[in-house]
N, C-alpha and C positions, 0 to 999 in steps of 0.2 A: 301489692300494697292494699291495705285494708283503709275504706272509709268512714268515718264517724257518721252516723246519719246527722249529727250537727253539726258538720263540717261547711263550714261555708263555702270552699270552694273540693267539690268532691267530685270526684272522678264521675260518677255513678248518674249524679246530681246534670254534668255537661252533658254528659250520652242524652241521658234524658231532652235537654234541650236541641241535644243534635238535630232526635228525632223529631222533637217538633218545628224544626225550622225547616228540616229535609221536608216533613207534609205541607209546610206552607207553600216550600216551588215545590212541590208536584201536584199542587192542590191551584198555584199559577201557572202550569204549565202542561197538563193532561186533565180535560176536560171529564173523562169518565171518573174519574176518584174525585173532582170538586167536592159534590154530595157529601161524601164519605167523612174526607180530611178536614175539611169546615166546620163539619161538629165538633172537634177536637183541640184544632192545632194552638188558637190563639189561647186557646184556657191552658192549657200546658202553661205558659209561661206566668200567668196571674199564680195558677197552683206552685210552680215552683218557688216563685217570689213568696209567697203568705211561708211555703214550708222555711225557707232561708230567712226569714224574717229573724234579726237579732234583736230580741229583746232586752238585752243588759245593754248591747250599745244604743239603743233608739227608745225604747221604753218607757222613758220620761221626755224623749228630745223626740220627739213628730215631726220638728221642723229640720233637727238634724238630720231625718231620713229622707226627706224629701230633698233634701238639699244635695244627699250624698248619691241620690238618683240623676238629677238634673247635671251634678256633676261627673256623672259616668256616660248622661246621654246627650246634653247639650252639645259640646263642642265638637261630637262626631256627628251629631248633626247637622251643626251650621257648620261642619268642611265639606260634607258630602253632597247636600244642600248648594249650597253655593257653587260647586262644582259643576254643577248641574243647570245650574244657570247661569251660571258664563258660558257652561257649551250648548244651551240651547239654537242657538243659531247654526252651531256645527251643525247640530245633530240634525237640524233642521232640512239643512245641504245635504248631510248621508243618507235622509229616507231614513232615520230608524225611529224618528217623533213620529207620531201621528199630526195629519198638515193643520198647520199652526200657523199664527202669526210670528212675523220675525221681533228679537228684542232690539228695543235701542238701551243705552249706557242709562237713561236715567231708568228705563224700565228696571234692566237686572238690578238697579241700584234700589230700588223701592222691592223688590220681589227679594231679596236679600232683607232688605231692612223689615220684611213680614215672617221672614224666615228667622229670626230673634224670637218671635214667639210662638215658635213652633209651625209658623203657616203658610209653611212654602207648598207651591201645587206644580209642581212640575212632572212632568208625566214619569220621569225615569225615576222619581222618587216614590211614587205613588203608593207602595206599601210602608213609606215613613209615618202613614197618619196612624200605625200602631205606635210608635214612641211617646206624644204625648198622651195620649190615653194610657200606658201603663204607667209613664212617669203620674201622672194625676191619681190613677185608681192604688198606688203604692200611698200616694202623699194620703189619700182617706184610711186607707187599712190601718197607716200607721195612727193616723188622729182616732180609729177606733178602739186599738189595743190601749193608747194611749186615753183614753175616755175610761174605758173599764176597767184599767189600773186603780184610775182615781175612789171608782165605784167600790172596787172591793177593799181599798184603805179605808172609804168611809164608813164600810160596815163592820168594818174591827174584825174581819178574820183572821185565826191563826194564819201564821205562816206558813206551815206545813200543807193548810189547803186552800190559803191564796192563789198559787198559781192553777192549780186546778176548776176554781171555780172562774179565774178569770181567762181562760183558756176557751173554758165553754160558754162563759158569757161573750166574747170577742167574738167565736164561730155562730153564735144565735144573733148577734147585732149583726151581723157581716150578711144573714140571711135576711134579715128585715132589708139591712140595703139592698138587697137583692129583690125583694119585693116592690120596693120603692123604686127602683129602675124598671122592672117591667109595665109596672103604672105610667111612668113617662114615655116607654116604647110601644105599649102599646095602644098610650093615646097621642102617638107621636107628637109629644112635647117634648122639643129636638132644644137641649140647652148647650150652653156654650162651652166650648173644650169637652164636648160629647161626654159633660157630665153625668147623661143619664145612661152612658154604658160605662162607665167608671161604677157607678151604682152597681149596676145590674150584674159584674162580675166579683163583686165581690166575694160572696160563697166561696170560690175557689180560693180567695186567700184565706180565707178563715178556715176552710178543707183542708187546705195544705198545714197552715200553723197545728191546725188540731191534732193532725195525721203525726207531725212530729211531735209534740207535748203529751200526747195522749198514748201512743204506740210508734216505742223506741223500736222493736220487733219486730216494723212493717214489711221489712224484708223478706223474713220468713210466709209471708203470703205472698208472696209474688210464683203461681204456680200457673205450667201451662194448660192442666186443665181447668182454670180460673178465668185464663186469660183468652182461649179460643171459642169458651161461650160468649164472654164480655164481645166479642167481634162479632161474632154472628149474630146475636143482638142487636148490635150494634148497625150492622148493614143490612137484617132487615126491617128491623126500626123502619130507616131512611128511606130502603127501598117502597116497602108496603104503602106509607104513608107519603110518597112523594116529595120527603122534607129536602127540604135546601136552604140551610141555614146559613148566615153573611150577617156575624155582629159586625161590618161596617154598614149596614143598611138597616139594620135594627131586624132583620129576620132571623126569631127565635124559635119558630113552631110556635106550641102553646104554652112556653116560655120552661113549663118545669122539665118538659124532654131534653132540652135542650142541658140543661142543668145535668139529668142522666145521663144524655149520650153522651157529652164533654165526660165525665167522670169515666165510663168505660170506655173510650179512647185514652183516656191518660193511663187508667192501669192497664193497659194493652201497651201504652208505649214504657210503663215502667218494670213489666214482664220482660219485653226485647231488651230493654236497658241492662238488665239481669244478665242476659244471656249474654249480651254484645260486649260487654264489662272486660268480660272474661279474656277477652280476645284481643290480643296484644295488637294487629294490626284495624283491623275495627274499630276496638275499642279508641284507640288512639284517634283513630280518624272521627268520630263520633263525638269525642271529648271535643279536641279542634274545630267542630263543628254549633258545639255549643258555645265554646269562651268564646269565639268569633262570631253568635248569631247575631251580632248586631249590626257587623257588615254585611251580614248574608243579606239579612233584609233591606240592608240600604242597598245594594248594589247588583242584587239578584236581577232585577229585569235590564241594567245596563249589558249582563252580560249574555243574556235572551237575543236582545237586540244583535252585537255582534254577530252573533252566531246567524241570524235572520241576515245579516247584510252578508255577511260571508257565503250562505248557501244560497238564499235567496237571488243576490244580486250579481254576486262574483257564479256561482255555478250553474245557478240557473242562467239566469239575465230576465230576469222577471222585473217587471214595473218597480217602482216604487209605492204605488197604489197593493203592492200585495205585500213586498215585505214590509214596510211600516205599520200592520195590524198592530193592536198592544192586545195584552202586552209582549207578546208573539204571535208567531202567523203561519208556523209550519208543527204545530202540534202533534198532528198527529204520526209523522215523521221523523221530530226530531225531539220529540220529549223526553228521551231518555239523556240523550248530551244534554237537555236545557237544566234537569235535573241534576248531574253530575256538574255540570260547567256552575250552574247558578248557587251551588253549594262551596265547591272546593275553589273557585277561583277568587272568590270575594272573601272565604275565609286566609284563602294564601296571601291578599292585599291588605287583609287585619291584622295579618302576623307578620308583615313587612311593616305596615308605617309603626307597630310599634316596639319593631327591631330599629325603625328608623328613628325615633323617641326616644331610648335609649342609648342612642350613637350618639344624636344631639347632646342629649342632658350629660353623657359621660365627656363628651366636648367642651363643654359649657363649662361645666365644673374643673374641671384639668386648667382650663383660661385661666377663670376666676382665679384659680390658687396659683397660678404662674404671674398673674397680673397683683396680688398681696401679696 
């Protein structure tokens, strides 16, 4: 089956995402690639998002976009969220938290009631603090296409090179925020809902929108001798220069590498995307990997954890002072299961509860019509 590259939901498009949620656990879960996959993995997601950006439906509605985010990511966050803190005290008993204090009922009841706005801190959640900041850095992109619509009404352009100019004007504002966020990171002016990295990644959505508005064809550059300088670059960029970059700490390098490397890790992972497409068992797996990266990342280190308490506790008999490291603790050992398990297992629980969402609502509705 053939994809549109404006296709919102595109085969090509999930792979893509597969691979950047697969570098996120192995990027938590094997300490040697850290370096490597952290220049990359979370701008994957900013770039795909600016590319999938629908402009006919959000383009005058900002607030409909933001809305239609929050409605894709809120309520799987406050299930997953919450989950996680009613089991805090289990988890607390299994050795698989790091040692904590225990909750009482009004605690989880207040730590719930933080988790409404995005700010739950519970450990086994701990890669959920990407969800608000994408949902926020989407709500700006869209207020900025939506700004530079207005801009090029006012200037009375043809139509024929409206969207063009407003195209490149969106991706040159996107870069200003992008500027505007490294001035707050790197005078660590730490604002609220880590506005100043919502800034600072913007570029990738204006890169991504650009990439589709500008060159429908992109695909045809997707070539491996393109793609294996882009890596080698790429790794010894990092390696020569001892970068270790962590946009949740505000660690950019000298801000515009960082800009680089993200962009030749992306076309590295949209080269393999190419290849992996292809491939009816891969592919498939890769695609599930992306429509489901949202449990991946919520649930990726709950299932680290298991796995820690299964070898660690059950095979070994080792302390609980050893398996409860976060957010694993046999790395070097078992990073290849943490990787496979913290991928396929949280995607197989995405595609359950919403086979299970489907059973309900076709329930629900069967009633309703049986009950009038």
């Amino acid at each position: 089956m053939n994809y549109s590259a404006n296709t919102s939901r595109s085969k090509f498009w999930d792979v893509v995402r597969g691979l950047g949620i697969l570098s996120i656990v192995i990027g938590h879960s094997w300490g040697p690639a850290i370096p490597y996959v952290y220049a990359y993995h979370l701008a994957i997601f900013f770039f795909v998002s600016g590319f999938l950006y629908n402009y006919k439906k959000y383009g005058t509605d900002p607030f409909g976009h933001i809305a239609a985010k929050l409605k894709s990511s809120w309520p799987k966050y406050m299930f997953y969220m919450t989950i996680f803190i009613l089991c805090h005290n289990f988890f607390e008993d299994m050795g698989i938290n790091p040692p904590s204090v225990y909750y009482s009922r009004s605690q989880m009841l207040m730590y719930i009631g933080n988790s409404v706005t995005f700010q739950g801190a519970e450990y086994m959640g701990g890669a959920m603090w990407f969800i608000p900041l994408w949902v926020l850095s989407c709500g700006v992109f869209g207020g900025t296409v939506w700004l530079c619509s207005h801009v090029a009404v006012f200037l009375k352009l043809r139509v024929s090179s409206r969207q063009t100019f407003l195209t490149r004007l969106t991706a040159a504002v996107s870069f200003f925020w992008g500027v505007c966020g490294m001035f707050f990171v790197f005078r660590n002016l730490q604002l609220s809902y880590q506005f100043h990295l919502a800034l600072l990644i913007q570029p990738f959505f204006g890169i991504g929108w650009l990439l589709k508005e500008s060159c429908p064809y992109y695909r045809q550059f997707l070539k491996w001798y393109m793609a294996i300088p882009c890596a080698a670059i790429l790794a010894v960029w990092i390696r020569s220069r001892n970068l270790y970059i962590d946009l949740s700490l505000g660690r950019i390098g000298n801000g515009w590498e960082y800009y680089l490397l993200a962009i030749l890790g992306i076309y590295c992972c949209m080269w393999l995307a190419s290849i992996i497409e292809k491939s009816r068992l891969a592919g498939g797996l890769f695609s599930l990997f992306g429509r489901y990266s949202f449990d991946i990342m919520c649930l990726h280190f709950l299932f680290f954890k298991i796995l820690d308490l299964l070898y660690g506790r059950i095979l070994l008999g080792d302390s609980s002072e050893i398996y409860s490291a976060f957010p694993q603790a046999y790395s070097t050992v078992l990073w290849p299961l943490y990787a496979a398990a913290g991928t396929y297992l949280p995607a197989l629980a995405g595609l359950m509860l919403d086979r299970l969402k489907l059973w309900l609502s076709k329930n629900l509705r069967e009633s309703g019509k049986r009950d009038s």
